[in-house]
C-alpha positions in Angstrom: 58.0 175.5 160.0 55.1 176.3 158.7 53.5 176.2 155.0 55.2 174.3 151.9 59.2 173.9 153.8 57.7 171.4 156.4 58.4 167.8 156.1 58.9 164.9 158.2 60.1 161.3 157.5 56.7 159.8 157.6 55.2 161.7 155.0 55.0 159.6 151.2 57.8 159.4 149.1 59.4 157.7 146.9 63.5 157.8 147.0 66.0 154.8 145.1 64.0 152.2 145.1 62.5 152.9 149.0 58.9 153.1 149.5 57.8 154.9 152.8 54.3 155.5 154.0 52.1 155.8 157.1 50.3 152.6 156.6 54.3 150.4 156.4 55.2 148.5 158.9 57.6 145.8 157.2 59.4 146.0 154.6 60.2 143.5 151.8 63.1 143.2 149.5 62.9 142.3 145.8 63.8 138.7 147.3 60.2 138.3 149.1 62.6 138.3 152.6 61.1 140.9 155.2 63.3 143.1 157.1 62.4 144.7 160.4 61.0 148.1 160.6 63.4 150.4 162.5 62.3 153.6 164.0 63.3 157.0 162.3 63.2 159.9 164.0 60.5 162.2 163.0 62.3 165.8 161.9 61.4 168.6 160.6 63.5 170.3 158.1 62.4 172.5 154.7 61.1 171.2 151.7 59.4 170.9 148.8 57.4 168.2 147.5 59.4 167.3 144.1 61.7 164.4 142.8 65.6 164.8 144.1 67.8 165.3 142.2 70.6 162.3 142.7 70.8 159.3 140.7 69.2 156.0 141.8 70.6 153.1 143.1 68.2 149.8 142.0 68.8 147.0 144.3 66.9 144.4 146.1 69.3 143.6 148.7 70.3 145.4 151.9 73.4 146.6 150.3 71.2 148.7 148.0 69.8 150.9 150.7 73.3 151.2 152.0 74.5 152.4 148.6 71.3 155.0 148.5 72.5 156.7 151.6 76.1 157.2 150.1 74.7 159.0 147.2 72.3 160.7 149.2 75.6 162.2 151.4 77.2 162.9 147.9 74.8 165.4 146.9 73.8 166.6 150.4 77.6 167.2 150.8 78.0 168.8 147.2 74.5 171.4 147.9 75.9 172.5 151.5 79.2 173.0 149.6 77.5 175.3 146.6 74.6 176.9 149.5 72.2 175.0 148.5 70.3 174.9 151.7 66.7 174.1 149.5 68.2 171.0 147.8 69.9 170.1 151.1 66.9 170.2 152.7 65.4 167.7 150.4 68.5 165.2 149.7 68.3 165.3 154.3 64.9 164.1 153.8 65.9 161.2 151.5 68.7 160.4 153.1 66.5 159.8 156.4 64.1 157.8 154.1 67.0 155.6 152.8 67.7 154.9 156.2 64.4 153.4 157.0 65.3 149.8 156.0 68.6 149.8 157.1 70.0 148.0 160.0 69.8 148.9 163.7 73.7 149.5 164.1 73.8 151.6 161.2 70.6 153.5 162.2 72.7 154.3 165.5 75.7 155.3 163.7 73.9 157.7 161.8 72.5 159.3 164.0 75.2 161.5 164.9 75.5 162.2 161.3 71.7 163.4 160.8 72.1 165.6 163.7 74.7 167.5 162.1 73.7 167.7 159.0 70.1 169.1 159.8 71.2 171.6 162.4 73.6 173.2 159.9 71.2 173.3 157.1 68.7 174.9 159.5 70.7 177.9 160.4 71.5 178.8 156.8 68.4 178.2 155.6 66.6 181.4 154.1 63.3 180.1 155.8 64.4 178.4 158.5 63.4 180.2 162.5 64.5 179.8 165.8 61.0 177.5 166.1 62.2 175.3 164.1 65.8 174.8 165.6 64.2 174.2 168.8 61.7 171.4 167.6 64.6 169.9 165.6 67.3 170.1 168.6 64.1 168.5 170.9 63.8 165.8 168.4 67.7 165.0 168.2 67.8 164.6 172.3 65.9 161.7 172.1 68.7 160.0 169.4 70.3 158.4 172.2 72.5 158.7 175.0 75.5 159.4 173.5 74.6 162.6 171.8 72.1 163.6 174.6 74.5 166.2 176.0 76.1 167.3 172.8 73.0 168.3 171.3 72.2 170.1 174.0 74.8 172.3 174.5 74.8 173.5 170.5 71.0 174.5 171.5 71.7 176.5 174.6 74.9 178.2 172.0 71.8 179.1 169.4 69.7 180.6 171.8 72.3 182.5 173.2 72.9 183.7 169.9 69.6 185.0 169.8 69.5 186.9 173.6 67.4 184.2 175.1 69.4 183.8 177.9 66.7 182.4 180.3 65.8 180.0 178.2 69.2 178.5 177.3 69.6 179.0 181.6 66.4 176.4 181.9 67.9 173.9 179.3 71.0 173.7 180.9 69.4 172.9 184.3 67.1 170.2 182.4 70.2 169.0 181.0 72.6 169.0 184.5 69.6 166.5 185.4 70.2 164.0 183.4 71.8 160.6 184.6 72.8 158.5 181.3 75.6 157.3 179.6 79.1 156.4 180.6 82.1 158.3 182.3 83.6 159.4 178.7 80.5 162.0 178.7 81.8 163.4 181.8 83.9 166.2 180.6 80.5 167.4 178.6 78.8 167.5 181.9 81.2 169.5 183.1 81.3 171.9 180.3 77.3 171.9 180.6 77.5 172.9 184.3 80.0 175.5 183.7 78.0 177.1 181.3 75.4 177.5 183.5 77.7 179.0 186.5 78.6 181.3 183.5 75.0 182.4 183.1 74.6 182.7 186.7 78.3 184.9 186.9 76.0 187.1 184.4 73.5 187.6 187.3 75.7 188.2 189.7 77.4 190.8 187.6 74.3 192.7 186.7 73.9 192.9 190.6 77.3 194.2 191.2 76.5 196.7 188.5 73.5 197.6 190.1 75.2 198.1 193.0 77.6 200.4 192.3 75.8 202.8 190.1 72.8 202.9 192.1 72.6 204.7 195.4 70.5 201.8 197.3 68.8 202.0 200.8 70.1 199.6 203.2 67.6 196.9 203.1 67.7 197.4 199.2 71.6 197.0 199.2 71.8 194.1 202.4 69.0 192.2 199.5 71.5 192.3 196.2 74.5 191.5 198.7 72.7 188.3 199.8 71.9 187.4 196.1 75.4 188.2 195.0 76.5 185.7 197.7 73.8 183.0 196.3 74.7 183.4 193.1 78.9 183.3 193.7 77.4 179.9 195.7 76.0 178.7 192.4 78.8 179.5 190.3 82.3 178.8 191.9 81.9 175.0 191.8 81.2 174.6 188.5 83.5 176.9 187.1 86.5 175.2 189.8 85.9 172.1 188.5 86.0 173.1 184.9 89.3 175.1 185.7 90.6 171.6 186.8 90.4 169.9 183.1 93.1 170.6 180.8 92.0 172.8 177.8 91.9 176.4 177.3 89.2 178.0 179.5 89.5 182.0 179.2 85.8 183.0 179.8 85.6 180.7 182.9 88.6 181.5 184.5 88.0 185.4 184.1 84.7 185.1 185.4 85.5 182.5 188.6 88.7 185.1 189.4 87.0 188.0 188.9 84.3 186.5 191.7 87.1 185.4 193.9 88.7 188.7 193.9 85.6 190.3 194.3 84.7 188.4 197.3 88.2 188.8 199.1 89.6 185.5 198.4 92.6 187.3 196.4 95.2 184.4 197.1 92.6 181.8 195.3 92.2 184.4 192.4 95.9 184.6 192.1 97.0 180.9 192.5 94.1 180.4 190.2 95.4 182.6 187.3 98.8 181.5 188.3 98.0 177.6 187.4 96.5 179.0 184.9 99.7 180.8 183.2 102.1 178.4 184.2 100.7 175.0 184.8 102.0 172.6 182.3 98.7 170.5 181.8 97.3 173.5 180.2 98.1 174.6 176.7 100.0 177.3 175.5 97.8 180.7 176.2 99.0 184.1 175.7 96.0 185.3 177.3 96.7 183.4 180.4 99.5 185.9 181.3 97.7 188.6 179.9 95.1 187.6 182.6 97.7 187.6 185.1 99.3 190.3 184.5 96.6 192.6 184.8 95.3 190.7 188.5 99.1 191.8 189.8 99.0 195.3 188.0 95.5 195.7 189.9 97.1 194.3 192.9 99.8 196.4 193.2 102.4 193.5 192.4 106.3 194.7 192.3 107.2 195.7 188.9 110.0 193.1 189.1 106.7 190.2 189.1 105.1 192.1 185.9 108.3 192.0 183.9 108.5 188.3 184.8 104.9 187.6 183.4 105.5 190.3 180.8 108.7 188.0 179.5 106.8 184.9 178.8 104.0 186.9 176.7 106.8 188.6 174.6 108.5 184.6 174.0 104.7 183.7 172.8 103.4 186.6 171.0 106.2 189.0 170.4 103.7 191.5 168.8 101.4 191.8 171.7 99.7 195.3 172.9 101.8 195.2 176.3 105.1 195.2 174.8 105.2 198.9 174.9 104.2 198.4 179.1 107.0 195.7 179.1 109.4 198.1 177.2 108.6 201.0 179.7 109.1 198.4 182.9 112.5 197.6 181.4 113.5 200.8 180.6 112.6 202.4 184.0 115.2 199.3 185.8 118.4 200.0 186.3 119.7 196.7 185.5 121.6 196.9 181.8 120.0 193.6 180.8 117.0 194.9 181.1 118.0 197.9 179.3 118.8 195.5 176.3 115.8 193.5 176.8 113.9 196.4 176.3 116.1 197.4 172.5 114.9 194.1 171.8 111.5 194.0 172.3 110.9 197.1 170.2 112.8 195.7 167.3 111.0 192.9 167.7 107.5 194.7 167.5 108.4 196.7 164.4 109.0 193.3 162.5 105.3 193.3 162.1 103.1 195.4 159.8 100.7 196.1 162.3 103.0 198.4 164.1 104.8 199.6 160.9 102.5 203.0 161.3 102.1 203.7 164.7 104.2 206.4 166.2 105.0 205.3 169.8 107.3 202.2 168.9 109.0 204.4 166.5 109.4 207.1 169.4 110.8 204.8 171.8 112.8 203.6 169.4 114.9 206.4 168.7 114.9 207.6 172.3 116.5 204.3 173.1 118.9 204.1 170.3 120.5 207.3 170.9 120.6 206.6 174.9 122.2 203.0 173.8 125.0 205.0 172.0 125.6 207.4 174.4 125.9 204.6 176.8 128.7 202.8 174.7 126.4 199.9 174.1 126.8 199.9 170.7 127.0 196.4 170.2 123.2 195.9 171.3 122.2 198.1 168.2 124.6 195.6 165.7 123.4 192.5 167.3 119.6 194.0 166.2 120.2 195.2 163.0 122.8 192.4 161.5 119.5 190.2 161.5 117.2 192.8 159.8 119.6 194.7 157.7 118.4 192.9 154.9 114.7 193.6 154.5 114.3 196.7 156.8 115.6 198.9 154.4 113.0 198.0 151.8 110.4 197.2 154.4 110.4 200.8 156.8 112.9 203.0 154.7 111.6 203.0 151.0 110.9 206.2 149.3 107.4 205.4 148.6 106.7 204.6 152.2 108.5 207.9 153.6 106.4 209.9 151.2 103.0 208.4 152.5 104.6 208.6 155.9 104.9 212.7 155.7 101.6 212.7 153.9 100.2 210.7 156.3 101.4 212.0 159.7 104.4 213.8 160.1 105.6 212.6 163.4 105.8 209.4 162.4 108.0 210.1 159.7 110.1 212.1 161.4 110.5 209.3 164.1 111.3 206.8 161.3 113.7 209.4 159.9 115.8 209.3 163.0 116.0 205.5 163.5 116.7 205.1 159.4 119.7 207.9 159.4 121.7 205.9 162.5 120.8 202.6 161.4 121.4 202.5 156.7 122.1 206.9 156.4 126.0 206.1 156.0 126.3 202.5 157.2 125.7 202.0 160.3 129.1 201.0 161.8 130.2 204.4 160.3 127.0 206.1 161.6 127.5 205.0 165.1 131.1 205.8 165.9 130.4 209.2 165.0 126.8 209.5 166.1 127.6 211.6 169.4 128.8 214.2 167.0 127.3 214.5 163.6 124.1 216.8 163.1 124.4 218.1 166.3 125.3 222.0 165.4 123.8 222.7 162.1 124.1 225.6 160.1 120.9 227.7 158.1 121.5 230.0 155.1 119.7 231.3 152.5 120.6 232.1 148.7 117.2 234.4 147.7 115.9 236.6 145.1 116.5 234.3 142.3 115.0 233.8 138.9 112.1 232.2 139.4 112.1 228.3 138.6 109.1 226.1 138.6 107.7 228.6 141.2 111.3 228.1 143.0 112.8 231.5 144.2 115.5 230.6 147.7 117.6 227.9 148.0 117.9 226.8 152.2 121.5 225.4 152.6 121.9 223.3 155.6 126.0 222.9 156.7 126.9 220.2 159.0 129.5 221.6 161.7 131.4 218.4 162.4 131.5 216.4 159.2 130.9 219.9 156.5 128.5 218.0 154.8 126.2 220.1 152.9 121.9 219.8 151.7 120.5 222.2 149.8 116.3 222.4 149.9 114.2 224.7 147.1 111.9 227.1 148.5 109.6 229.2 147.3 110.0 231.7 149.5 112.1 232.2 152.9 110.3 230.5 155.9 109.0 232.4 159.2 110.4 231.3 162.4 107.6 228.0 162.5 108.3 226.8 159.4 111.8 227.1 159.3 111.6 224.2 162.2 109.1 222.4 159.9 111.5 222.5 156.8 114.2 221.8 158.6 112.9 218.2 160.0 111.0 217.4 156.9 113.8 218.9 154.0 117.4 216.9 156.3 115.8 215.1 158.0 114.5 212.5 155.2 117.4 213.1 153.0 119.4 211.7 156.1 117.4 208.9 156.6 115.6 207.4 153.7 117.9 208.6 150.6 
């Protein structure tokens, strides 16, 4: 970094009671006792020369550079806290200093801690550039063994961030190379190698793109097939051993099926995305059955197999997009379980607000409550509603949310009307046992040419055959053919259902 914000650990300074220079090599307690000089690393990090701002600690002892370093987290902790990244910058620098005297073993403990610290003031730093991050992660690599690969993987993520794909491609090779540490870094290896089969999936699939959009010559198009088939070489061991770990792996097991399907190894794809779904040394995924759902709905899979995989998304996340596909696979089966099922899972989606205004839930919602009551399965509807008939009154059928429905989008609240008038218009074990029959012959007449009220002139009196009940709507003048179908809807229909 160039200008005033660069600084290293070797530069002069004095911090709590620790003097550092170029020309130390020892150095010497208040008790005449030399202590060994331990190696800092030499980082970069922005700054200003000026005193920092944290108290000091006077002591002659070791303890006393130990104590230092706490107060030097305390206010490096308190300025990332506030955005601080200037001061940070500075307290990091002390904090290195402070360390200078300290013992090997805490040296190595801290280094994990400096590593941290300075990456994360870096990328909020006003000043700080990519440049930087990169000389600062190169510096960190040679920390130790344990934090080798660590370090290296939240590189290759920054450059990513910034588009440089080949270059986080050629640290992840450098780092695949490397031979140290124990077998608890193994899984990090792993992750590292997977990573790069990932990069490489993204070269294969720009071929494949290439491919199909372009019209190639036969040599051209025999040349990208043979580097598809390198690159699938490349990437499907990584990304099967990774698969083989427990965790949650979505971007690697997309990418290592959607190779194995395109190759023509469809049984590996599926038993891949199967384990995947159902094996119990993975976690809990809902996208893991969203994966394989849409492999067997590609496939051609029996509809009876995407209801199955369908069932175990709705148990995890009863609010997912493909409840209205699982509600339309149950619906078209003729068992009356499924039928059920299907009441259910709509009921179940309308408990949240991110379906509260969309129209199709609410359509297939009436269509299937009427078709439940004509079927005599009106004890699917009471089982539904004795749970929810105490908030989704006030939650779907106030007056203020039917007037911003009709405002809004008409549809909708006509929709919403329907479902409200069977399920709280007159109670709904009173509703149902008459539902084949109310409303269903209604009567239109008009009382016009009166006295003219708040612009008010006709009166439309709607009659209803079997039960004679009676709603009268204020015009202000009598409706054409149209909008006699529009009053009638929007004048009953949310008298019915939300008064």
């Amino acid at each position: 970094m160039g200008g005033d914000f660069q600084g290293n650990v070797s530069s002069d300074c004095k911090v709590s009671g620790c003097v550092s220079s170029p020309d130390m090599e020892e150095s010497v307690d208040e008790s005449g006792e030399e202590m060994p000089q331990t190696s800092i690393p030499n980082i970069r990090l922005p700054y200003t020369h000026r005193h920092h701002p944290y108290k000091k600690v006077i002591s002659g002892k070791r303890k006393g550079f130990n104590e230092t370093a706490e107060v030097c987290l305390e206010h490096i902790q308190e300025a990332l806290f506030q955005n601080q990244w200037q001061r940070a910058a500075e307290l990091m620098k002390g904090f290195v200093q402070s360390l200078e005297s300290s013992s090997t073993t805490r040296l190595i403990a801290s280094k994990e801690l400096i590593w941290r610290l300075g990456t994360g003031i870096l990328l909020h730093h006003p000043k700080s550039k990519l440049e930087d991050i990169n000389v600062f992660a190169d510096r960190m690599k040679s920390l130790g063994i344990n934090n080798y690969l660590k370090v290296c993987l939240e590189h290759v993520f920054h450059l990513l961030c910034h588009g440089l794909t080949e270059d986080a491609y050629l640290n992840l090779t450098v780092a695949q190379s490397w031979r140290h540490g124990d077998k608890s870094q193994d899984k990090t290896m792993k992750l590292l190698q997977a990573y790069r089969a990932l990069l490489v999936y993204q070269k294969w699939s720009q071929k494949r793109c290439a491919t199909l959009e372009n019209e190639l010559d036969y040599l051209s198009e025999a040349a990208c097939a043979q580097e598809m088939a390198s690159y699938f070489q490349q990437a499907t061991g990584a990304l099967s051993e990774i698969t083989q770990v427990p965790g949650v792996w979505d971007v690697f097991v997309q990418s290592y099926a959607d190779l194995l399907e395109f190759h023509g190894d469809q049984e590996a794809a599926r038993t891949l995305l199967s384990d995947y779904a159902y094996d119990s040394k993975y976690p809990a995924n809902p996208n893991a059955h969203v994966y394989l759902y849409a492999f067997l709905k590609r496939t051609g899979e029996s509809k009876e197999s995407l209801i199955e995989v369908l069932k175990i998304l709705h148990q995890l996340v009863p609010s997912h997009e493909l409840m209205l596909e699982l509600n339309t696979l149950l619906q078209e089966s003729d068992q009356p379980e499924h039928r059920e099922l299907a009441l259910r899972v709509l009921f179940e989606v309308l408990d949240y607000s991110a379906w509260r205004e969309r129209v199709k839930p609410w359509a297939c919602l009436a269509k299937q409550m009427k078709a439940a009551v004509q079927g005599e399965h009106l004890e699917w509807l009471l089982q539904e509603w004795d749970s929810r008939k105490d908030w989704w009154p006030a939650y779907h059928f106030s007056h203020f949310q039917a007037e911003k429905d009709w405002q809004q989008n008409e549809r909708l609240a006509m929709k919403k009307a329907f479902v409200a008038n069977i399920l709280v218009g007159k109670g709904l074990h009173r509703t149902l046992e008459v539902v084949k029959c109310t409303w269903l012959t209604v009567s239109a007449d008009f009382i016009s040419d009166l006295p003219e009220s708040e612009n008010w002139t006709v009166i439309m009196v709607n009659v209803d055959k079997f039960t004679k009940m009676a709603h009268f709507s204020a015009l202000g003048k009598l409706p054409s053919a149209p909008k006699m179908e529009y009053l009638f809807l929007r004048k009953l229909f949310v008298y019915m259902g939300f008064q």
